[in-house]
C-alpha positions as CSV (number, residue, x, y, z in Angstrom):
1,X,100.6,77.8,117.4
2,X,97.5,78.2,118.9
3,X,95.1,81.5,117.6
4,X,98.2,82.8,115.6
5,X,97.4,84.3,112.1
6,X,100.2,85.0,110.1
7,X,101.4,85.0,106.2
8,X,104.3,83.5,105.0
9,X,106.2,84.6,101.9
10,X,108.9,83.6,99.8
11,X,110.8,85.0,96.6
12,X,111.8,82.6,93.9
13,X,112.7,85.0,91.6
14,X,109.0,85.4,90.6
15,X,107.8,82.7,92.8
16,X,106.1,84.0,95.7
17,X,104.5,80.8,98.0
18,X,102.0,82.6,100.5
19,X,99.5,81.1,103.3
20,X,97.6,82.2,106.3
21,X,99.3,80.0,109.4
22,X,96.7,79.5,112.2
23,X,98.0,75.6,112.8
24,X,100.7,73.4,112.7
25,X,98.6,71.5,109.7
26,X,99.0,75.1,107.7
27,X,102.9,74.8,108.3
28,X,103.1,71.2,106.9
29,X,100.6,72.3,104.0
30,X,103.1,75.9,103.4
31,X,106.4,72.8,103.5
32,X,104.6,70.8,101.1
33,X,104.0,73.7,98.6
34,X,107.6,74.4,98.7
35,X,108.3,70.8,98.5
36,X,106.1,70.5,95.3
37,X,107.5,73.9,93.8
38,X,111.2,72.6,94.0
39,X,110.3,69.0,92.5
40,X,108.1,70.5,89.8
41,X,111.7,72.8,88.9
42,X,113.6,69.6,88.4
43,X,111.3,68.0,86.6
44,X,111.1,70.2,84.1
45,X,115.2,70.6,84.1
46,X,114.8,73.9,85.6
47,X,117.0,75.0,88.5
48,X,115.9,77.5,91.1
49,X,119.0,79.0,93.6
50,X,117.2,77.3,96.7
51,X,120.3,78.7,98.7
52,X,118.7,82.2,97.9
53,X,115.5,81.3,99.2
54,X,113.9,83.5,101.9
55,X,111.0,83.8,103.7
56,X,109.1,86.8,105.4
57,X,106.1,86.8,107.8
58,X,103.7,89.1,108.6
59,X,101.7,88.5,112.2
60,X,98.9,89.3,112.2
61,X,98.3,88.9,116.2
62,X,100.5,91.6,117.2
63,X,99.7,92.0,120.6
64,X,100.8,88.1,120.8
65,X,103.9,88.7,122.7
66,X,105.0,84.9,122.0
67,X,105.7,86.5,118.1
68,X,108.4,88.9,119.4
69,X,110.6,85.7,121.4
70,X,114.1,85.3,119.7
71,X,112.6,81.4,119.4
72,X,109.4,82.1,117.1
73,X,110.8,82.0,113.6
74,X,113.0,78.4,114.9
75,X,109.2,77.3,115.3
76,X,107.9,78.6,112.1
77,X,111.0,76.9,110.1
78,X,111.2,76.1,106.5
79,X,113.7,73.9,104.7
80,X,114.6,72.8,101.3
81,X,117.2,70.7,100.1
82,X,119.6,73.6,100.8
83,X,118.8,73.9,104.6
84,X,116.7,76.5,106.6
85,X,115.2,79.5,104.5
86,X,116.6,82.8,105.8
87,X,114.1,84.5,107.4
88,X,113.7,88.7,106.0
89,X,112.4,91.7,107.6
90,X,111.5,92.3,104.0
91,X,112.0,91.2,100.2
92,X,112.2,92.8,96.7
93,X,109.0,91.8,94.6
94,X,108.9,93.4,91.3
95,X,111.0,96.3,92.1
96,X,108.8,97.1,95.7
97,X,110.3,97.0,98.9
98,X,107.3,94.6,100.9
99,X,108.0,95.0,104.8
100,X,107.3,92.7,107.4
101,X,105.5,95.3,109.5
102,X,103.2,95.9,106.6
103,X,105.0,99.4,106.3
104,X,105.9,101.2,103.3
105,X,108.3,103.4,104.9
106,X,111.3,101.1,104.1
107,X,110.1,101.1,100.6
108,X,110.1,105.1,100.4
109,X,113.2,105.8,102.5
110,X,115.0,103.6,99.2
111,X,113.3,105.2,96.4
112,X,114.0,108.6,98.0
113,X,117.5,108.1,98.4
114,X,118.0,106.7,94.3
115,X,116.1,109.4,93.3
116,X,118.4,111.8,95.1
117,X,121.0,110.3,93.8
118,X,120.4,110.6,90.3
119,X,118.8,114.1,90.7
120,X,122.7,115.2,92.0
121,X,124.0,112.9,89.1
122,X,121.7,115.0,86.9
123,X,122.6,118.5,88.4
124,X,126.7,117.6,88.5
125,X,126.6,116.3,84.4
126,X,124.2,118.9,82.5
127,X,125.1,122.3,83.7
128,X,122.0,124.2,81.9
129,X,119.3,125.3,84.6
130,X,116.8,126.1,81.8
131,X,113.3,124.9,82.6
132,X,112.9,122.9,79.5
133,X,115.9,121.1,80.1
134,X,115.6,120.2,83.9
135,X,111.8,119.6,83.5
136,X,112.4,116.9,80.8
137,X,115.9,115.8,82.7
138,X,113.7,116.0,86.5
139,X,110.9,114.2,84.5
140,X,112.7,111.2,82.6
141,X,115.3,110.6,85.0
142,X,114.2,111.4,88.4
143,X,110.5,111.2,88.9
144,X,109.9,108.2,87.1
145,X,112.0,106.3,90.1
146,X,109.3,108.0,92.8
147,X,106.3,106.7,90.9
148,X,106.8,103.3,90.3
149,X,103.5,101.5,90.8
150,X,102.7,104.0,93.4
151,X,98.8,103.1,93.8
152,X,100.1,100.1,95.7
153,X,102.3,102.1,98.5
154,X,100.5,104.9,98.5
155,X,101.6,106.7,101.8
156,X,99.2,108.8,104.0
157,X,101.5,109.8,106.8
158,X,103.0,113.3,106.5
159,X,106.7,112.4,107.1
160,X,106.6,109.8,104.2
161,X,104.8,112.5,101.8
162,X,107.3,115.4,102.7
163,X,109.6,113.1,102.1
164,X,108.9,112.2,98.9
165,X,108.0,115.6,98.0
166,X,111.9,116.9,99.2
167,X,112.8,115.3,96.4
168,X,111.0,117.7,93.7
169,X,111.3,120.3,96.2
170,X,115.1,120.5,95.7
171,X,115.4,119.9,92.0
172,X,112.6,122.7,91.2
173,X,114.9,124.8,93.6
174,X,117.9,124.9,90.8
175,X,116.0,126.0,87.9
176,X,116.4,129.2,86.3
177,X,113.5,131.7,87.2
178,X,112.7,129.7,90.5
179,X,115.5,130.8,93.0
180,X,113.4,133.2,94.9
181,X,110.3,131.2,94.7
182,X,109.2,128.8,97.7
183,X,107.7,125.3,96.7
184,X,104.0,126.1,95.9
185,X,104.7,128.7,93.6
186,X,107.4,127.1,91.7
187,X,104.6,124.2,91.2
188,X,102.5,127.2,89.4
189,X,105.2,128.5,87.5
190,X,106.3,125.3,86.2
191,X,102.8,123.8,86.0
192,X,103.5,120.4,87.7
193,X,101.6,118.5,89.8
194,X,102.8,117.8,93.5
195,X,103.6,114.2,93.9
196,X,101.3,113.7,96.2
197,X,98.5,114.6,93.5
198,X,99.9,112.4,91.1
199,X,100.0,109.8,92.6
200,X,96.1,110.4,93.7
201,X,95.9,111.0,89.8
202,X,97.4,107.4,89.3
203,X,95.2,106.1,91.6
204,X,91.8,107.8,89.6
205,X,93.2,106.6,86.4
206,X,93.6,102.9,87.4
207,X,90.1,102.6,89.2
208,X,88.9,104.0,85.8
209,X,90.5,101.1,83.7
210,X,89.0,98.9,86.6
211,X,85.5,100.0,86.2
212,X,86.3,99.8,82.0
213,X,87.5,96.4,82.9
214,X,90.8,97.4,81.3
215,X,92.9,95.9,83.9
216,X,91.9,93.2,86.7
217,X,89.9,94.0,89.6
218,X,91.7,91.2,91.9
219,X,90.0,93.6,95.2
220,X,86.6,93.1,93.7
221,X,85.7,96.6,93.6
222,X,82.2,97.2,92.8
223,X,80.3,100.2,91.2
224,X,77.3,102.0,91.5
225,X,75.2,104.3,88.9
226,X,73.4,106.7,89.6
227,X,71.1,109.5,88.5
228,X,72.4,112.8,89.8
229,X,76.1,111.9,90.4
230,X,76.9,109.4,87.9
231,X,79.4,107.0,88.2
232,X,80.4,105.9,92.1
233,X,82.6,103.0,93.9
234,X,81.7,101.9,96.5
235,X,83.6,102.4,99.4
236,X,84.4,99.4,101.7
237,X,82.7,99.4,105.4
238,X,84.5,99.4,108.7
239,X,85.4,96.2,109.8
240,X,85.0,96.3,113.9
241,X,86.2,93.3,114.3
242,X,89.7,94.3,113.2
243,X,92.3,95.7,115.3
244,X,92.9,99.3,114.9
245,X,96.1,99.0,113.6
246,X,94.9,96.6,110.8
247,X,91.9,98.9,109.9
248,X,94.7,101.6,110.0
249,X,96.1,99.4,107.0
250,X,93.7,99.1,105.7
251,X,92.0,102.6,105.2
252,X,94.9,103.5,103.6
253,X,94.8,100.8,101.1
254,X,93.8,100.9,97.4
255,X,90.7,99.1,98.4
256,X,89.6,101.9,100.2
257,X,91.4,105.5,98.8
258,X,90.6,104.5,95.3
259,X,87.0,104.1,95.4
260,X,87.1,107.3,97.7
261,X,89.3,109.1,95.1
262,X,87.2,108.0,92.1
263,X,84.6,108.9,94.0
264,X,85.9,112.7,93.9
265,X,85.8,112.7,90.0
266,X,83.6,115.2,89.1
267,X,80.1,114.2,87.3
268,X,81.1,115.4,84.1
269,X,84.1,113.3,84.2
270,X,83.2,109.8,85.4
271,X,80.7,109.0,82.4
272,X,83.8,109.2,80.3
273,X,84.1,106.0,78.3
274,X,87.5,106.8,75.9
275,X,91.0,106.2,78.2
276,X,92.8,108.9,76.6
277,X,90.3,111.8,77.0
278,X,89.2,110.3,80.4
279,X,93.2,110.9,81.0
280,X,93.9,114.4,80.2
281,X,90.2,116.0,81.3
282,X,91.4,115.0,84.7
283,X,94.8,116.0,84.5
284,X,93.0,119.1,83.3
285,X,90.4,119.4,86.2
286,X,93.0,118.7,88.9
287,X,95.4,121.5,88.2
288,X,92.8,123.3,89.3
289,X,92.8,121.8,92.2
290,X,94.8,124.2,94.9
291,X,97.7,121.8,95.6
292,X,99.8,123.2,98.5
293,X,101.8,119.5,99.7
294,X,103.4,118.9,102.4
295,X,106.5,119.8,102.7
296,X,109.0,120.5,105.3
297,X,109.3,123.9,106.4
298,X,105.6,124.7,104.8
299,X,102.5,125.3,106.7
300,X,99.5,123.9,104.2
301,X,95.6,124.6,105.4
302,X,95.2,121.2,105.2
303,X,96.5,117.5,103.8
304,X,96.1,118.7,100.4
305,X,94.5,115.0,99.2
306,X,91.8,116.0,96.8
307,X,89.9,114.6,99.5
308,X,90.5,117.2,101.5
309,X,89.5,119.6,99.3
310,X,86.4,117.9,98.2
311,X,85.2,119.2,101.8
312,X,86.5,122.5,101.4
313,X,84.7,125.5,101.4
314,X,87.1,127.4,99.0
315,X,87.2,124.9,96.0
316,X,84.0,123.4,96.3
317,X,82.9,125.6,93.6
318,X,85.0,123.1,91.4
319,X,82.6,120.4,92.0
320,X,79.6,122.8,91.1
321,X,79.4,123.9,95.1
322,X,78.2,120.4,96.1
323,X,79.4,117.3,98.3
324,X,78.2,114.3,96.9
């Protein structure tokens, strides 16, 4: 056990147990908290499917080759009165598909796949193609399954955003008007966002109701005012002591992309106090935003983030022609 890092979960329904596991003293202390939750459970004549147990771990060591041995999880074992808790490459918490691997592509790939399902579902029952009908239909019944808390998994790599975006892509496909129109353009002609911008829009919106202290601020993101540019986040420094693949993670985390995103928000728009108009000046301002996504078979000028076209040339004019 010696230098190894890792977190251990488990799913009680909505129980979740977790610890960092450097020692064999952290292993006792992680079996006593289990011990404690299950005895508190009877106490209280409350009975908790301990044969449903699991537990998931995420190492934080990976180039520890000891953690990839068939023998490792028999080390890091777990009991209750049940036996041995299955050990998961990843569990269900709320509805989000948490990997092992600290991956959300697991997560996506399942989403993708419900939302195609209903969108055929859709497409197979109501036989109008009229763009008031699929837009509300698309927007109810479909997109609603490929937004679910999105700020948390978030992706950044291009394969998971085209394929989140194939989605939308094929539905906007069937509607009446839009045959002969690639992906971009139907986006103009039907004025919806890209998914990849709303979900950057989702992310704005919730570090405003963080700075308004409308919801919590568990990452202890902090804020900065200032003169010329108003309100700013500030954005979290490189750790060099982490390996790249954990500052990887981490840069394209919520506690990084959302100060960087809010960070975007125009001067004008920042100091706004009220929720409501805060909410549709930037669905406003970003519509004006060129929004070309990623999207197979499609060549965009670059990853179409709103940070990406903070730095560019042709829409800088939307930020008054500065980079702040």
């Amino acid at each position: 056990h010696k230098q190894r890092t890792q977190t251990w979960n488990t799913n009680i329904f909505h129980t979740k147990i977790s610890k960092p596991i450097t020692n064999e003293s952290d292993m006792k202390d992680l079996q006593n908290d289990l011990n404690s939750v299950t005895e508190w459970s009877k106490r209280n004549n409350m009975t908790l499917h301990e044969d449903k147990f699991e537990y998931i771990c995420h190492a934080a060591l990976r180039s520890n080759s000891l953690l990839e041995l068939p023998f490792t999880n028999d080390i890091l074992q777990y009991s209750t009165n049940k036996g041995a808790l299955r050990v998961t490459s990843q569990v269900k918490d709320l509805g989000i598909l948490v990997s092992s691997n600290l991956s959300w592509a697991t997560h996506i790939r399942s989403i993708c796949q419900r939302a195609r399902q209903k969108a055929a579902w859709v497409l197979s029952v109501f036989h109008s193609r009229r763009p008031d009908v699929m837009l509300t239909l698309y927007k109810s019944m479909v997109r609603s399954l490929l937004e679910y808390c999105s700020p948390l998994w978030n992706p950044t790599k291009i394969g998971e955003i085209q394929e989140l975006e194939g989605v939308q892509k094929t539905i906007t496909s069937k509607i009446a008007g839009c045959q002969d129109l690639n992906y971009w353009e139907r986006l103009q002609k039907l004025s919806l966002m890209s998914l990849q911008r709303r979900r950057e829009r989702f992310i704005m919106l919730t570090m405003w109701k963080i700075l308004h202290g409308k919801t919590s601020n568990d990452l202890n993101i902090s804020f900065q005012q200032r003169s010329r540019t108003g309100t700013k986040a500030v954005v979290p420094s490189v750790n060099h002591v982490s390996s790249a693949f954990h500052q990887s993670l981490y840069d394209s985390s919520f506690a990084v992309i959302g100060p960087k995103l809010w960070n975007c928000v125009p001067n004008h728009l920042n100091c706004i106090t009220e929720f409501d108009l805060f909410k549709s000046e930037l669905t406003a301002f970003l519509m004006k935003v060129p929004d070309t996504p990623p999207a197979k078979g499609y060549s965009p000028k670059n990853s179409n983030s709103v940070l990406a076209w903070r730095m560019d040339n042709s829409a800088s004019a939307l930020w008054g022609g500065r980079r702040s």
